[in-house]
N, C-alpha and C positions, 0 to 999 in steps of 0.2 A: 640351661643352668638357672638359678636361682638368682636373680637378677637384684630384688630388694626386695626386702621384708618392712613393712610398716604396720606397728603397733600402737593403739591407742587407748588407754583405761584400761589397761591390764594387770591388775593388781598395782604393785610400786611402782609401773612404768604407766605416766602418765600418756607420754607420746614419742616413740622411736621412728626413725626411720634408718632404715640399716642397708649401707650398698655393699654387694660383694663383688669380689675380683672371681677372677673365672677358674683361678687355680687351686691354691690351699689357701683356706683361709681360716683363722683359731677366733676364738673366743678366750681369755681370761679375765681373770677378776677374786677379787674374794668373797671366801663361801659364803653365801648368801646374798649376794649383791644382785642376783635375777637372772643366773645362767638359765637355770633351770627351767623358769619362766619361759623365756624364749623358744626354748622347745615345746616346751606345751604348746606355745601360742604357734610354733609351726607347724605340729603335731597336729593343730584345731583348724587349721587353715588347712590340711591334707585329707581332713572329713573325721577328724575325730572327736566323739561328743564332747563338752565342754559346760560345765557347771555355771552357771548364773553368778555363782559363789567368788570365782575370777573376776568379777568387772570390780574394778579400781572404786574404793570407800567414796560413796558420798555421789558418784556417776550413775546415772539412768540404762546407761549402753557401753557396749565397747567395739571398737575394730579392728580387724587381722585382714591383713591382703599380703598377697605376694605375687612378685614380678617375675615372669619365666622368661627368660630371652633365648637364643639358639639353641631350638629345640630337636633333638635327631629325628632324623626324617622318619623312621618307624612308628617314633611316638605323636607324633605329626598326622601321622598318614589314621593313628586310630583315632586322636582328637578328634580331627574333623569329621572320622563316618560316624563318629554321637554327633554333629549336628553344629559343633564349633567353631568356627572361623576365626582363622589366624590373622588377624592384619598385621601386616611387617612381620612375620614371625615370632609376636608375642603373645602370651597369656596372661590374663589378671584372674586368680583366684582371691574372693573375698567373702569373709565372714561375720557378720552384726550380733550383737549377742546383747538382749533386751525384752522388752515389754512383746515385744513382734521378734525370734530371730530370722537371718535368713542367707542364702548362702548364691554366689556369681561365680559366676564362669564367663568374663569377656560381658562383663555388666547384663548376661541374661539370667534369668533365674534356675537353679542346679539343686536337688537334693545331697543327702548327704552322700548316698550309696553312690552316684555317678562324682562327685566331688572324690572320695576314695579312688574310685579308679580310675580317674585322669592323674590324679596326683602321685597314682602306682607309676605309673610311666614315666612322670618327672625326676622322682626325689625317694631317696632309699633312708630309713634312720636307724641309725643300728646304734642303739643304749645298754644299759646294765643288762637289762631283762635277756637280750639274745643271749648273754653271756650263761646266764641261767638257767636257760632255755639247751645250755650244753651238757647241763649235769642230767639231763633227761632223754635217755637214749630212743624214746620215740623219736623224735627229731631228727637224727642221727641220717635217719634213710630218707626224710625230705632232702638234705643236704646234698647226698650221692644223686639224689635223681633230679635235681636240680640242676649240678653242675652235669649229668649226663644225658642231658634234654631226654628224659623218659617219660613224657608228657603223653605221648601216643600210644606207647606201650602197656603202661599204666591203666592210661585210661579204656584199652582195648579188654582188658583183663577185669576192671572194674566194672563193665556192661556183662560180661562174660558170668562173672561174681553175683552179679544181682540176679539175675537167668536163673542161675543152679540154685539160691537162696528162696525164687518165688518159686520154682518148683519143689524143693523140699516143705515150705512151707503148703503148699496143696497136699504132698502128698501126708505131709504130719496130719493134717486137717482131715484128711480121710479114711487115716488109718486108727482111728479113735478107738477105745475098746466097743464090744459089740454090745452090750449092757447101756453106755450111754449113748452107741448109736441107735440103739432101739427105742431108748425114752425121747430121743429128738424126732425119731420118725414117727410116733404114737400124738407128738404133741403136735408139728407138722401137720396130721394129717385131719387130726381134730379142730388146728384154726383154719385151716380149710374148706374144711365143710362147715364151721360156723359161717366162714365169708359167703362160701360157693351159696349156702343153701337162702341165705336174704336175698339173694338177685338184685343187687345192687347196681344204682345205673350214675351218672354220671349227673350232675344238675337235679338227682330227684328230690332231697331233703330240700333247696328251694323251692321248687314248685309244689311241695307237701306245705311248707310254710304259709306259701301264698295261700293255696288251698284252705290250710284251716280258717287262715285271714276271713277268707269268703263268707266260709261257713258261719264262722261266729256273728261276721255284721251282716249277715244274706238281709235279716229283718231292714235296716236302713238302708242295705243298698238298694230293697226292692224298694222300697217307701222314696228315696230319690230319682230312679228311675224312673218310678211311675210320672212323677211331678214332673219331670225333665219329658218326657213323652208329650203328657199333658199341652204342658208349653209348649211345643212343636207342632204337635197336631188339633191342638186347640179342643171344646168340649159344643154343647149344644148351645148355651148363650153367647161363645164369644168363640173365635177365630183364634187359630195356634199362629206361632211365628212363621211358621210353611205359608201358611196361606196369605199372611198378613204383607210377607214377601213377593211372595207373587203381585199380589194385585200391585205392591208398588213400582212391581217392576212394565208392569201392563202400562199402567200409568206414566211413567215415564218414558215407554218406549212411544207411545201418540205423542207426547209432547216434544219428544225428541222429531218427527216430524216439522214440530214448527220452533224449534228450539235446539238446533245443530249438537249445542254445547254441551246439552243433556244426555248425548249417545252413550258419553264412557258409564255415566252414571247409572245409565240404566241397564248397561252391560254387566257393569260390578254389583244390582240387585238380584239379577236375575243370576247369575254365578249363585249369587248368597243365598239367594232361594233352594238355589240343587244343593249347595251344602249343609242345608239347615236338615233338607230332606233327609240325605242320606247320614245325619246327625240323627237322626228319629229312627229311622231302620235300624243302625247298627242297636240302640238301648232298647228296639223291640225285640231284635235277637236275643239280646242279654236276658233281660226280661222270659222269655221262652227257656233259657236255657239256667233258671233260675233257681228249675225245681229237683233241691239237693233231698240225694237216700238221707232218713234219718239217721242208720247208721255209719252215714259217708265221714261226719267226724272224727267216733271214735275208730274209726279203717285208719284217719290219718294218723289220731294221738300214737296208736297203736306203731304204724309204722316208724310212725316221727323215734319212740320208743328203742324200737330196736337198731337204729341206725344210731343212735345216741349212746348204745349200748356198744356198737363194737367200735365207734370214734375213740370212747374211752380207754380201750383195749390195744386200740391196732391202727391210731392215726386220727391226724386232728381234725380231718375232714372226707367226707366219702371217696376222693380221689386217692388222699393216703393210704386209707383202706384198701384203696384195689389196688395201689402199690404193694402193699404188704403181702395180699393174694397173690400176686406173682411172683415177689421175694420165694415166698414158700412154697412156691411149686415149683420153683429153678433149685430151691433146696434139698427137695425132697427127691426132684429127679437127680440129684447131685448123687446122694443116699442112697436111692434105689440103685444106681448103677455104678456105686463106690468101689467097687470089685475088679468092674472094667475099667474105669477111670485109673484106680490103683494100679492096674498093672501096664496100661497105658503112657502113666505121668513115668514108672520104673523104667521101663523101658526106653522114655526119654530124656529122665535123668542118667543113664545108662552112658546116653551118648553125651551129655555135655560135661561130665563132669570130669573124663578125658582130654576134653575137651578146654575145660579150664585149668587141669593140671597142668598141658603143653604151654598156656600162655604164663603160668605159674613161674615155669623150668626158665621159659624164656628171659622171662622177668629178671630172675635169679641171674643168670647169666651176665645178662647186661649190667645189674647192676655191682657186682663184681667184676667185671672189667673199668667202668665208670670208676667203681672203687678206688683199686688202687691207681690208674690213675689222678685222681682227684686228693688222696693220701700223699702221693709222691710230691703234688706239686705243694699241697699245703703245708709237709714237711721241708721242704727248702725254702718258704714264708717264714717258717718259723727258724732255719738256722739262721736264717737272715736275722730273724728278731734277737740274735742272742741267745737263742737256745742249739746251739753247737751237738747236745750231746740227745738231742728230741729224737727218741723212736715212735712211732703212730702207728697204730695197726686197727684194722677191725676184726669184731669177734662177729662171726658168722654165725649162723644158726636157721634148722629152719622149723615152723610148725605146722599146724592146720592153718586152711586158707584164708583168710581175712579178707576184709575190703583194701588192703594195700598191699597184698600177696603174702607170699608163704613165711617171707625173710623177716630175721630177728637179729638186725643190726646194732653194733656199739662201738662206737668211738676206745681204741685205749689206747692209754698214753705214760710214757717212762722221759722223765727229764734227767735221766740221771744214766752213768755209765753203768753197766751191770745187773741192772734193776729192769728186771721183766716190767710190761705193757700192764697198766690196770686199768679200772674202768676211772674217767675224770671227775667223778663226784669223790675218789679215794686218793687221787696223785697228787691233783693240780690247785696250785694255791689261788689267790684272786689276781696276780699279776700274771700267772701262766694262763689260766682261764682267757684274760685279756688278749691274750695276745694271740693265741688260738683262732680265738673268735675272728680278730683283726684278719688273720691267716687264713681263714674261711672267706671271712666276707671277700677281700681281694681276690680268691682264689673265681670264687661264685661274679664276681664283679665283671669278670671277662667272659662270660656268659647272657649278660644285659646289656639292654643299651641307656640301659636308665643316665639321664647327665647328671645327675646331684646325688652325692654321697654325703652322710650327715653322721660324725659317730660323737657320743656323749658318752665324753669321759672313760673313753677305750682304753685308756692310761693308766688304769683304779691298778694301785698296786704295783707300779712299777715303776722302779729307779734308774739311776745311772745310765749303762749304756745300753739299757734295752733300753729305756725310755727315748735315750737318739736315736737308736736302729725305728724304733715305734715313728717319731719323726720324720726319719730318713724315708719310710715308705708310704707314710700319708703324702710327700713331698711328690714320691714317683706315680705315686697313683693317681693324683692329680693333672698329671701330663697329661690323662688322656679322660680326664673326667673332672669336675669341678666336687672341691672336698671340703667339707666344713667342718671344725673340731673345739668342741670345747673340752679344754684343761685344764689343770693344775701344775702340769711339769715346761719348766723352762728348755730344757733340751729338745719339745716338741714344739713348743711356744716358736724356738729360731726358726725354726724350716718353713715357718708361714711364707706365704705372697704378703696377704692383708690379715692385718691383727687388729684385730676391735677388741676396746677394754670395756666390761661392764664393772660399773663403781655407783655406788649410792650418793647422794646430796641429800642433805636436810634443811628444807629453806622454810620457814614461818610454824614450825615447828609440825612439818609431814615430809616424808621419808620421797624421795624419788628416786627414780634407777636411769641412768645416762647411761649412751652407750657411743664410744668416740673412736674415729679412725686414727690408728696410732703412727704419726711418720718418726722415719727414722730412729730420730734421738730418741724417741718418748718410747721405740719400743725398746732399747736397751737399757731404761728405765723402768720400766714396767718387768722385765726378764729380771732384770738385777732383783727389782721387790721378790718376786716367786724365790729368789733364790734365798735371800738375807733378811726377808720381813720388811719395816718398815724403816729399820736404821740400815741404808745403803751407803753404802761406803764406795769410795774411788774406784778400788778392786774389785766390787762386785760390776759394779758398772761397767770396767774392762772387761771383766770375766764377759758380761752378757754381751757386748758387742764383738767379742773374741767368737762367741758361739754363731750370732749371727754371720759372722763373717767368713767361717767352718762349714755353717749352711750353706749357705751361699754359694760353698763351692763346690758343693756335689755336685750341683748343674752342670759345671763346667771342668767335672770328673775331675779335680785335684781330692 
């Protein structure tokens, strides 16, 4: 469960810290006092992006953390195989929002993507937007196959989907008309033999480069070689470094005789001497192998020429090139034997597409039993809610295959005696919508193990005794999962455990948003304001602890 929430620079809320009870717990206040706020900010601590724009006027940074305490062992069992460690069976999720942001999991560092789905397994929030989200009968068959765990079925069907898709896909591809498959095979066949006939090799344009390098300075490189030679092997008046070497090495090998210490020395001249030598050899080679054809340049511009000609064509460098040479012969043999291949791919679309019909049927099946089971139970949610006279049905239908099967689900709905099922974008007002919703998510809720239920303002729209029935079952569903609700109606307001009021101060003339655990007295104060405004009166006052006291005893079935 959602253990504490702590805010800090968060627009009007300078610095909250918010404890919650494990049962039902509300939120009121009036509108605009920073209900809303608070969900964002736990909406932002759950992994969702979060605007710069939020950090509280005049602040550098802001902070969001939240406290998870007994957490169900399934959601446990995935934390830890990402890599998380429970000590005492908590989590600290936390958020910075700043010059640097950054985001914790148990003070180690977490993206946002792994921050969402830890936070999938703790905490569920269900807002206006699901409700919305009902007038769109796409949605309608996540619903069903949610509450009928079709998670495997589905997905069996959706591998199955892709199969028959990439094979239509080849065979669209190869069944082209023969008019453009002739211009592809004419053009194919011509860059081709443009590639095939350069005999292109792998490292050649460098060592062409090098080569002309050669070519162009051969004049100075013979002209330093020569000198370089010179020096080494010395001329008629004077001794090259070869020689000049040796003899010192002569030289100090006799004195090493009477001069112990001079051995190494004379060891490392005479070394220097052989490598001067074979210093001299290799630039005589060179020297020998000096004398370039005069046409050897322009052999290379030429080549240099035509490799530069098809890099521009067909790749940024000789290796892309013969990438693309192979491209176009895997194409062309594609082309050549499109005839075989086309009746090849038919014949094996033949067989899978039976194949994905049966998983299709299956699909259907299940999810029409899932159906109305799942209708039946969220229609006695809602007699519960005050809708006594609720018919639910769904309109079936089926099409061509999609990525989510064949089915073309809708929710319809009749609040009314006599009055045929329509679809809820045409029946249901915004306190029926509400309450639906509510009767879904419960219905789905016993389907998860998630411990934290979060609904904002699931109340929009409705009064009197649906709004206690609305109370009555956030109360029950809390039993068995920890429930947070922000409202506006007092009849849901009694059925809390813990009531936090959010209310604004204005101190030095900037606005703050507090947020206070409300005991006893103050909440029948606060209920009585929801009910009469701001002039409460004796009887309102009664009125709200009467209600509390009414809640109260649902517990204990009076």
């Amino acid at each position: 469960m959602l253990a504490q929430l702590y805010i800090k620079n968060i627009a009007v809320i300078q610095e909250a810290a918010i404890e919650f009870g494990p049962a039902f717990n509300v939120f009121t206040g009036e509108t605009g006092a920073g209900k809303t706020m608070l969900i964002s900010a736990i909406n932002g601590v759950l992994g969702e992006r979060l605007s710069k724009d939020i950090i509280r006027t005049g602040e550098e940074k802001a902070y969001i953390s939240a406290l998870f305490s007994h957490i169900p062992p399934a959601a446990r069992l995935q934390i830890e195989e990402k890599g998380y460690d429970l000590p005492e069976g908590e989590l600290l999720i936390s958020r910075e929002l700043g010059a640097r942001n950054s985001c914790k999991i148990n003070g180690r560092p977490a993206t946002l993507q792994i921050l969402k789905e830890i936070a999938s397994l703790l905490i569920d929030i269900h807002g206006q937007k699901d409700s919305h989200r009902l007038l769109d009968p796409a949605y309608h068959m996540e619903y069903i196959d949610s509450f009928g765990g079709l998670e495997e079925p589905l997905s069996a069907y959706q591998e199955q989907y892709r199969r028959t898709v990439e094979l239509r896909k080849k065979l669209a591809g190869l069944s082209k008309n023969d008019r453009e498959k002739q211009q592809r095979l004419d053009l194919l066949n011509y860059q081709i033999q443009e590639i095939q006939s350069a005999r292109l090799e792998p490292g050649e344009e460098e060592e062409l480069l090098a080569l002309r390098e050669k070519i162009r300075n051969s004049e100075r490189i013979v002209k330093l070689a020569a000198a370089s030679k010179q020096l080494v092997d010395g001329g008629e008046d004077l001794d090259g470094i070869s020689a000049m070497a040796a003899s010192l090495g002569d030289n100090l090998n006799a004195l090493a005789a009477f001069l112990p210490e001079l051995k190494e020395a004379a060891e490392q001249v005479t070394e220097f001497s052989y490598l001067i030598g074979d210093i001299g050899s290799q630039v005589s080679r060179y020297l020998e192998d000096m004398d370039f054809d005069p046409g050897a340049l322009e052999a290379a511009e030429d080549r240099l020429d035509t490799i530069r000609t098809l890099k521009r064509k067909y790749g940024a460098t000789v290796e892309e090139v013969l990438a693309h040479l192979e491209q176009c012969r895997s194409q062309l043999e594609d082309l050549s034997f499109s005839q075989e291949k086309i009746q090849a791919l038919q014949e094996q679309l033949s067989l899978e597409i039976p194949k994905l019909q049966q998983l299709a049927d299956q699909l259907t099946a299940q999810r029409h039993k899932a159906a109305r089971e799942f209708l039946s139970q969220v229609k006695r949610e809602l007699e519960f809610l005050n809708m006594p006279s609720v018919k639910l049905t769904v309109s079936a239908g089926r099409g061509e295959c999609r990525s989510n099967g064949q089915d073309e689900l809708e929710f319809l709905l009749s609040t009314n005696a006599g009055e045929p099922p329509k679809p809820l974008a045409k029946t249901a007002s915004g306190g029926e919508l509400s309450r639906v919703m509510l009767a879904i998510k419960n219905v789905l809720a016993e389907k998860d193990q998630v411990g934290t239920a979060i609904f904002d303002e699931v109340d929009t729209g409705v009064s009197g005794k649906a709004a206690q029935k609305i109370g009555q079952k956030l109360r029950e569903v809390s039993k068995n999962r920890q429930v947070i609700c922000v409202t506006h109606l007092a009849p849901v307001a009694a059925f809390a455990n813990t009531h936090l009021y959010i209310h604004k101060e204005v101190e030095e003339g900037r606005t703050f948003t507090r947020v206070d655990l409300l005991e006893p007295a103050q909440r029948a104060e606060e209920i009585a304001r929801i009910v009469s405004g701001d002039n409460i009166t004796d009887t309102a006052r009664k009125n709200a602890e009467e209600m509390i006291l009414l809640a109260s005893g649902v517990d204990n079935g009076k």
